[in-house]
N, C-alpha and C positions, 0 to 999 in steps of 0.2 A: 504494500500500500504506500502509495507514493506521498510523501509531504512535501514538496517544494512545489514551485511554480503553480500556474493557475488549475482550477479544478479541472482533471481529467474526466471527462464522460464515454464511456463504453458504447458500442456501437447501436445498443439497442437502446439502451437511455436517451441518447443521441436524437432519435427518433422520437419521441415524446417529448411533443411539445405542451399538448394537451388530451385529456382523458378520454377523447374520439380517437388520439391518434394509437393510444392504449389498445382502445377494442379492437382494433384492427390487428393485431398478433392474435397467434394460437394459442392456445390454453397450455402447450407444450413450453413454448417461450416467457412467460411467465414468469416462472420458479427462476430461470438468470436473467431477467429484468431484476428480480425481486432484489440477487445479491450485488449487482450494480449498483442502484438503488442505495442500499444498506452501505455497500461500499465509499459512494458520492456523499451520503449522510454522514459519517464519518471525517473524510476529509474535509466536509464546509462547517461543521461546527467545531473543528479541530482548531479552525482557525477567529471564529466568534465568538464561542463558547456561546453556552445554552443547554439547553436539556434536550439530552442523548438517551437517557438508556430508554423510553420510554418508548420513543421514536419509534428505536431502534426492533423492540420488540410489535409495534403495529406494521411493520414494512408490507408483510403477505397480506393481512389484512384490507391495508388502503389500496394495495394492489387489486385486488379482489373486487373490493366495493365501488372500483373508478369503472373496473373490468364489466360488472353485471349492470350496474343502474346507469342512466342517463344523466349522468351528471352534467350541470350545474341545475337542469331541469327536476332532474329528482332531487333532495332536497336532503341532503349528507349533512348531519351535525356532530360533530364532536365534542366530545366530554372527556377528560381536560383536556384545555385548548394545548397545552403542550404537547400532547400526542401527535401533534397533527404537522411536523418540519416536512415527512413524506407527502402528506396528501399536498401541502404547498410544491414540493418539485413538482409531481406530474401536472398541478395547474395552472402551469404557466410563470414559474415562478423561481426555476431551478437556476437560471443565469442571475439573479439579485441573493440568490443565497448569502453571498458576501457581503451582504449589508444588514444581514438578518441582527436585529436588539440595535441597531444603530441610529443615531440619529439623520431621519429623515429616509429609512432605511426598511427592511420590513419587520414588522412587529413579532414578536417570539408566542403571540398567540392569533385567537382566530379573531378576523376582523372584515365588516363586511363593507366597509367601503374600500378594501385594498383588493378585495377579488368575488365575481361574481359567483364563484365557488363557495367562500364562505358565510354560507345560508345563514349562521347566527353567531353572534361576537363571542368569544369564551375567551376569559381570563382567570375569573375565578371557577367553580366546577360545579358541578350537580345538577345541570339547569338545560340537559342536552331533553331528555325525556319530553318534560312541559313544553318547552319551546317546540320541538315535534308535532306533539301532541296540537299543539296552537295552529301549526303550520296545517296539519293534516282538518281540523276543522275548517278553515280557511277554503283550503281546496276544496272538501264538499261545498261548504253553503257556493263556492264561486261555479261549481260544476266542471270543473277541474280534477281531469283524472293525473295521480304521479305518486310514484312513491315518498316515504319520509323516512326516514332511517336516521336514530342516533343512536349514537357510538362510546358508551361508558366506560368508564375505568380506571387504573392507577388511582382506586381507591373512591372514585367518585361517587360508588353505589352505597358507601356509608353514610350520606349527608340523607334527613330527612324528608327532604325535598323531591328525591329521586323516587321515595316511594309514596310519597304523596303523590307522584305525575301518574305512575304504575297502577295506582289504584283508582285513580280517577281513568286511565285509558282504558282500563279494563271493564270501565260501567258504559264507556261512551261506545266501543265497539267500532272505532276506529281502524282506517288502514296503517298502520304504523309497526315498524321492525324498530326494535331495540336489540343493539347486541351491546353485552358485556364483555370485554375484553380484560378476561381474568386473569393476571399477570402475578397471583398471589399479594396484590395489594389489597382485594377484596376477598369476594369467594370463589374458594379455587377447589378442585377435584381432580383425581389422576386422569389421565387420557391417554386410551388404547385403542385395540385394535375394535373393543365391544360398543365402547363411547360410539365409534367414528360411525361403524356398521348400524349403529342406533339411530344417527343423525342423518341416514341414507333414507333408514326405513324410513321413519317417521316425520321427514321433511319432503319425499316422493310421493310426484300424481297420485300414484297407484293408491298410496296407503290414505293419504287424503280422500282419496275418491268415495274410497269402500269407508273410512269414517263416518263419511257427510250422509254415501249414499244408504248406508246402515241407521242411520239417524231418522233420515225421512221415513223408510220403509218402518223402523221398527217405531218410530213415532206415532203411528196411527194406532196400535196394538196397546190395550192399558198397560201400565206398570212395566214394560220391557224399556221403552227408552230412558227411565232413569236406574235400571237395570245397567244399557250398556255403559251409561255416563259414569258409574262406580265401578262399572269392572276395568273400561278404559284407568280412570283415575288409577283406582288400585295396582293395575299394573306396570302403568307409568310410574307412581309414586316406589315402589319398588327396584328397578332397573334404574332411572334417572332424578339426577338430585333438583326436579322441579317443580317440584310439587306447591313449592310457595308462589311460582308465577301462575302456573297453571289455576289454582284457586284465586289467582288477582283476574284473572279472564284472560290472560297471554296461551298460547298454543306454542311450549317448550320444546325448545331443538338443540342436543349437545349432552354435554360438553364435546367440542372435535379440538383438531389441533389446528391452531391458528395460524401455524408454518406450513401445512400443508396446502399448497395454493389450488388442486386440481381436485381437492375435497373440499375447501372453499367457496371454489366457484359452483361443484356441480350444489354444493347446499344452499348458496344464492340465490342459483336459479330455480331450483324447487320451492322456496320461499317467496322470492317475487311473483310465484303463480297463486300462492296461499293470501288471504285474505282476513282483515280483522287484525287486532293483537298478536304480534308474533313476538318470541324472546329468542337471539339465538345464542347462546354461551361458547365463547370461544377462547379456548386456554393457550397464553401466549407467554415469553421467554422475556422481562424484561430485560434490555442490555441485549437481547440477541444477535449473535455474530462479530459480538467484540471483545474479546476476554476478557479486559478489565472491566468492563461493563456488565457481566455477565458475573462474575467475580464478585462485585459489590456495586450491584445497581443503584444503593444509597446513595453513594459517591459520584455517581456518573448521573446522577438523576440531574443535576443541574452543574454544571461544569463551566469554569473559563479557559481560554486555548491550552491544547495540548499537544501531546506528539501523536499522531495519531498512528506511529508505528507501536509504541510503547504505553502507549495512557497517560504519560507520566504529564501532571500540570504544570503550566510554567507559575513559578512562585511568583507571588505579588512583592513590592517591597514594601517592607513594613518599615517603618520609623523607630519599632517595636513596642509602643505601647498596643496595648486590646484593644478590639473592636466593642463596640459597648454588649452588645451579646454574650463576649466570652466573660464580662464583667457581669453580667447577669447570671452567668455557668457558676464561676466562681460564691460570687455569693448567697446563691441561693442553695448550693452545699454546704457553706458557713454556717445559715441561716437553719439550715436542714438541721446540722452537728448539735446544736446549740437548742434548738425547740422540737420536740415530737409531734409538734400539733400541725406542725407545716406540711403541707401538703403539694404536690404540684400537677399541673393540669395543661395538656397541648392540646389543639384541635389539629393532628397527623403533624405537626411540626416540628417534631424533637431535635432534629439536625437542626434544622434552620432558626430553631428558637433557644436554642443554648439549653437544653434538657438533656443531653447523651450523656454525662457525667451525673447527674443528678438520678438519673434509671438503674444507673449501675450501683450506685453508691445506699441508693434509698427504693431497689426494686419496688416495696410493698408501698410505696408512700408516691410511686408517680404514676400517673393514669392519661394514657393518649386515647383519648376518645375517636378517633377517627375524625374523618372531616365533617366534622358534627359542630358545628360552633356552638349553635344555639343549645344545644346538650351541655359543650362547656360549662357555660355559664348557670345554666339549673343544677348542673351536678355539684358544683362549688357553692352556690347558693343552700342545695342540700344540707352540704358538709358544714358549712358556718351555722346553719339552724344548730347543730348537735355538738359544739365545740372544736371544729379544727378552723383552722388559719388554711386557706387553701391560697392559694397563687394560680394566677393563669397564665402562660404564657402564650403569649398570641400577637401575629401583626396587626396595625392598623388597620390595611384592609381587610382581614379576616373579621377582626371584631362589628365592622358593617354588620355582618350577618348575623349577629344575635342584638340587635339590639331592640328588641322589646324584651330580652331576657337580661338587658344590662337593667332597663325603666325597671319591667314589672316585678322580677326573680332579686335583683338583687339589690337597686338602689330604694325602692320605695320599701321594704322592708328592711332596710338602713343594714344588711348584711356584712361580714368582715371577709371581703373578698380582695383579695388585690391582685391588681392587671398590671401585667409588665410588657406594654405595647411597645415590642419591638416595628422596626421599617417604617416610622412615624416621619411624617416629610417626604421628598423626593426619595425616589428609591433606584434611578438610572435606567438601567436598560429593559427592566420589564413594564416601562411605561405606566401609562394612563389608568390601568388595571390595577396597577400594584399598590401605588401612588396612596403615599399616607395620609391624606391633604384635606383630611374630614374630622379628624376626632374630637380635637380642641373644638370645633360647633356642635358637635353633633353629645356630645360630652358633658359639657358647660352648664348644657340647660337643663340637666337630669335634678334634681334635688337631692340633696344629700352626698351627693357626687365631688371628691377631691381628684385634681390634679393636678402633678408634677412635673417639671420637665428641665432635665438636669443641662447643664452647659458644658460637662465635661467628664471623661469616665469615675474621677472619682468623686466627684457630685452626683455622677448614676448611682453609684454605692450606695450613697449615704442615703438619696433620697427613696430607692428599695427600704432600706432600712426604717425610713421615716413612716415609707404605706403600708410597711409589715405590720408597724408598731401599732398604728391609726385605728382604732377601733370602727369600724366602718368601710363605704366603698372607696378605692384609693386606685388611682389610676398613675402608673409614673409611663411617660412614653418619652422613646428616644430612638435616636434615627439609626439609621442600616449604617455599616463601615465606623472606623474608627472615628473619634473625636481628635482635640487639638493637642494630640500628648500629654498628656496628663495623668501621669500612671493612675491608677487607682491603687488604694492600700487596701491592707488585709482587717484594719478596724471595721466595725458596720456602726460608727457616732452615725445617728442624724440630724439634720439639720436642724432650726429653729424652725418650729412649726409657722406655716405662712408668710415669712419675712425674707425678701431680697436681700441682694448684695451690693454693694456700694461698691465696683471696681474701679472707676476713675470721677475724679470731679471735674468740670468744664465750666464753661460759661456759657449762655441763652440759653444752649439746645441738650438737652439728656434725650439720649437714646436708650429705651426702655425694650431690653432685649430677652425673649423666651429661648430658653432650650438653647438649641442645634449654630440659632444665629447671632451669639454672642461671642463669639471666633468673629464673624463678619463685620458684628458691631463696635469691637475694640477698633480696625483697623481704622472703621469711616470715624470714630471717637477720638483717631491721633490727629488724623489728618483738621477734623472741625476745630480741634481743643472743646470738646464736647464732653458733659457728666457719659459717663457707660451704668449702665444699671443689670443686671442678671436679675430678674424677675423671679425666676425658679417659678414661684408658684401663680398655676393659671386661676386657680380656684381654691382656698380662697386666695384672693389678692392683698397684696400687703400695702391695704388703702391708707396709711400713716405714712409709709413713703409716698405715695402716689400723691397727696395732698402739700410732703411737703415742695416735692419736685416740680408742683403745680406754680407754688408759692414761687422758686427761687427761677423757673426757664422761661424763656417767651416762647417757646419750642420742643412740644413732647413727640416725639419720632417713637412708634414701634415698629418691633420686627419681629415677623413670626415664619415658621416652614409651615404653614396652613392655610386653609382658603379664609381668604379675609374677610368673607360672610358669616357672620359670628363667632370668629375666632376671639383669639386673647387680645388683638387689638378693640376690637368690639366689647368686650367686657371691661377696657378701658377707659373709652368712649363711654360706654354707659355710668361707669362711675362720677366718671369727673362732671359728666348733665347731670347726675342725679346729686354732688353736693352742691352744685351754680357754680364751679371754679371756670373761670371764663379765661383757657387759654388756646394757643393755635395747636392743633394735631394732626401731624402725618400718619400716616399707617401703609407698610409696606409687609406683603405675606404674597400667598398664591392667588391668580386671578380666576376669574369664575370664566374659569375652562380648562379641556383636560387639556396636559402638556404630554406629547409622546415619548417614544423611548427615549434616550439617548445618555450619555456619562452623567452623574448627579449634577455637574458644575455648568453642561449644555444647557439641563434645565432651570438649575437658578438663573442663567442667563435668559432662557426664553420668559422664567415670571420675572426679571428685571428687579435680583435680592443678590444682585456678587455687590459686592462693595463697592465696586466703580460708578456703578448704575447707582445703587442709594445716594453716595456721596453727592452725585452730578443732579440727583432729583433732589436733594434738601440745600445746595448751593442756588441751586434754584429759586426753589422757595422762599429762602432766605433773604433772595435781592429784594 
């Protein structure tokens, strides 16, 4: 596998430009598309990084399903949008691979204004089903015949939501294929030679025929038609593990092997003739065809450039202080050492949330609920009713999705839960999806509700330490990648409850800085001879400074990594109306719009928060 010079493409990949040009090969030809494919997958995110092993194990698959349906007409959804770097090559997409997570580049999930292919946006996951399901009503009332097919997996089948769509599709008696691409993130089953011959029978005219046509016949006869309907169940329920779809109203096909592309296709096309609810379970390899990926899909699950002879990643350079995550790792094994009542809580993000040290350390004490957010948050809710301290670990945008379980479960019965919202702020290359750019509004207005937001790793420390201690809800967020070098120490002091930091004194103008932008706001505070302020806390505010700074600046400047639509500039604003202090305020945060991928520092550029840009906006002001 070649790593140098531009992407190689194989004779047959060559050939595909789009998913028409696909169907026009043999079924024979396929299976080395497929490792082409797989191989071309490899070298382009070897060089962008991005999430591989996932890809890697849908290759047959996307192959398969570009192969049988009419695509962009039949209406292909994917769940997670990460699975999907494949189905982008064959759609038209395999020459921009090399701008894949980049600014202005193509996005590392599904996105429907970048290709008429991708039928429905996926960033976050569980939401392939419903959106289906919506699709395929659609089509009826419009009298529009076409398939709808979405594509779950890498865990997706655990969120809530997925079986909410399943059971609602199964009342509605819709045309719609869901297959599950079980990769052992979800539910997974062996697969053999009994699987595959199962998936023959009972996805085949034939056996459908004699189903339906046994139904009708023995329908008119009292008491035999739901005679056959339990002997069917009964012996399905027996031979294949489907019995939970089957009673949702799905008509269950599998498990088969999902590398095998010429039992893929003929199962495809036996299903595209079936009608109504279909599920088809398909057991796949994630990492497949890359040994290190294959090795530890964990690892490869989301990656930056590598060798793509060897796996090996090219190291970032560190400054060597932590990332605030690994400050979160660390301390909440301190915190662990120290209290039994501690608890901790991921919705699937233990890697990416700093909990792999904390699993090992404190097996019976940590609990990954799956991609379950809204679970999260009632199960911790649970645990404080009964005396533990539970901790959640969880991104900004993840926590989006519980929150009527942040209102109802946990802050309006004043609960001792605390959030440690990691990826708060810009978050780079996974874009507009990822993007932490919501919490501080959506947060603020809860009751009862504290939070925090540290300016430096070991101000993340301390102020964990502070929402451990809090009796109630406590929210500390802090952004993705390191801070401003700042080692953090092995103490857990916290801070003064509610009260800023006085870092520099100035004249007119204090800049009143949250969290992440207090790095930013020191430099434009050298250049103005400006007061700097570290806020620390969004909520409460520490309105005795806030009053006296009113008192001594003709120029209150905030800065926030959040949308400035009720953010902590907003809760500013609102104080200083609500005691008459009548001074001038700026407010600089994210604009009310999404910003797309690109390096963390492209996008404080595009919401105009790098120093240069504040400096030149309050020099302004100032004349």
């Amino acid at each position: 596998m070649s790593s140098t010079g531009e992407h190689q493409t194989s004779s047959l990949l060559q050939q595909i430009d789009l998913p028409e040009d696909l169907r026009l090969l043999e079924v024979d030809q396929l299976t080395p598309l497929a490792e082409e494919l797989r191989e071309f997958l490899v070298e382009s995110v070897s060089r962008t990084g991005g999430h591989l092993a996932a890809g890697l194990g849908v290759v047959e698959l996307t192959v398969a399903l570009h192969y049988v349906f009419d695509t962009p007409r039949d209406r292909l959804i994917w769940d997670v949008g990460h699975q999907a770097y494949p189905h982008k090559i064959l759609t038209g997409r395999r020459e921009r691979m090399n701008s894949l997570r980049q600014k202005g580049g193509l996005s590392g999930f599904l996105k429907r204004s970048e290709s008429e292919y991708d039928a429905f946006g996926a960033g976050h996951s569980s939401t392939s089903i419903g959106a289906a399901l919506g699709m395929a009503v659609a089509a009826k009332l419009e009298g529009i015949q076409r398939e709808h097919i979405a594509v779950i997996g890498d865990g997706a089948l655990s969120a809530g939501m997925a079986f909410e769509a399943l059971n609602h599709a199964g009342a509605l008696d819709m045309d719609l294929l869901v297959v599950l691409n079980d990769n052992d993130m979800s539910i997974s089953r062996p697969v053999g030679a009994v699987s595959n011959y199962l998936a023959r029978v009972l996805s085949s005219r034939f056996y459908n025929r004699m189903r339906e046509g046994g139904k009708n016949v023995l329908g008119v006869m009292p008491g035999m038609r739901d005679l056959m309907d339990r002997w069917e169940e009964h012996m399905k329920g027996m031979l294949i593990p489907g019995t939970l779809f089957e009673e949702l109203g799905f008509n269950y096909i599998g498990p088969i092997d999902g590398h095998d592309l010429p039992l893929m296709v003929q199962t495809l096309r036996n299903m595209k003739q079936m009608h109504g609810p279909r599920f088809l379970h398909v057991v796949t390899q994630k990492g497949r065809g890359f040994a290190p990926a294959e090795g530890d899909p964990c690892v490869y699950h989301g990656v930056g450039p590598f060798d793509p002879d060897t796996g090996e990643q090219a190291g970032s350079v560190s400054s060597g202080s932590k990332t605030y995550t690994q400050v979160f790792s660390d301390w909440i094994c301190d915190c662990a050492s120290a209290d039994e009542r501690l608890v901790g809580i991921t919705p699937a993000m233990c890697e990416g949330s700093g909990l792999v040290q904390f699993a090992k350390e404190f097996p019976d004490r940590y609990f990954d609920v799956g991609i379950a957010e809204q679970h999260a948050l009632t199960l911790a809710a649970g645990m404080a009713c009964d005396g533990l301290k539970p901790v959640v670990a969880i991104y900004s945008t993840f926590l989006q999705r519980a929150y009527d379980q942040l209102i109802h479960d946990i802050a309006l019965q004043n609960l001792d839960v605390t959030l440690a919202v990691d990826r708060a702020g810009l978050v780079g290359a996974d874009g507009a999806t990822h993007a932490g750019a919501f919490d501080l509004s959506y947060a603020r207005c809860i009751p009862n509700m504290t939070i925090l937001a540290p300016a430096d790793e070991q101000e993340c420390r301390q102020m964990l330490q502070a929402a451990w201690e809090f009796e109630g809800p406590a929210m500390v967020r802090y952004p993705r990648g390191r801070g401003p070098d700042v080692t953090a120490q092995a103490d857990r002091k916290a801070p003064a409850w509610g009260k800023g930091e006085l870092r520099r004194e100035g004249r007119d103008i204090a800049l009143l800085c949250f969290g992440s932008m207090v790095s930013v706001g020191q430099e434009v505070a050298e250049e103005l001879d400006a007061t700097l302020v570290n806020m620390r806390f969004i909520k409460p505010l520490d309105e005795q400074l806030l009053r006296q700074l009113a008192g001594e600046h003709r120029l209150l400047v905030t800065l926030e990594e959040n949308a400035l639509m009720g953010g902590a500039g907003s809760a500013v604003a609102e104080f200083l109306n609500g005691e008459g202090l009548a001074v001038d305020v700026m407010h600089f945060g994210l604009p009310d719009a999404y910003l797309e991928q690109g390096t963390q520092q492209e996008q404080l550029e595009m919401a105009g928060l790098t120093a240069r840009q504040i400096l030149a906006a309050v020099k302004k002001r100032r004349k």
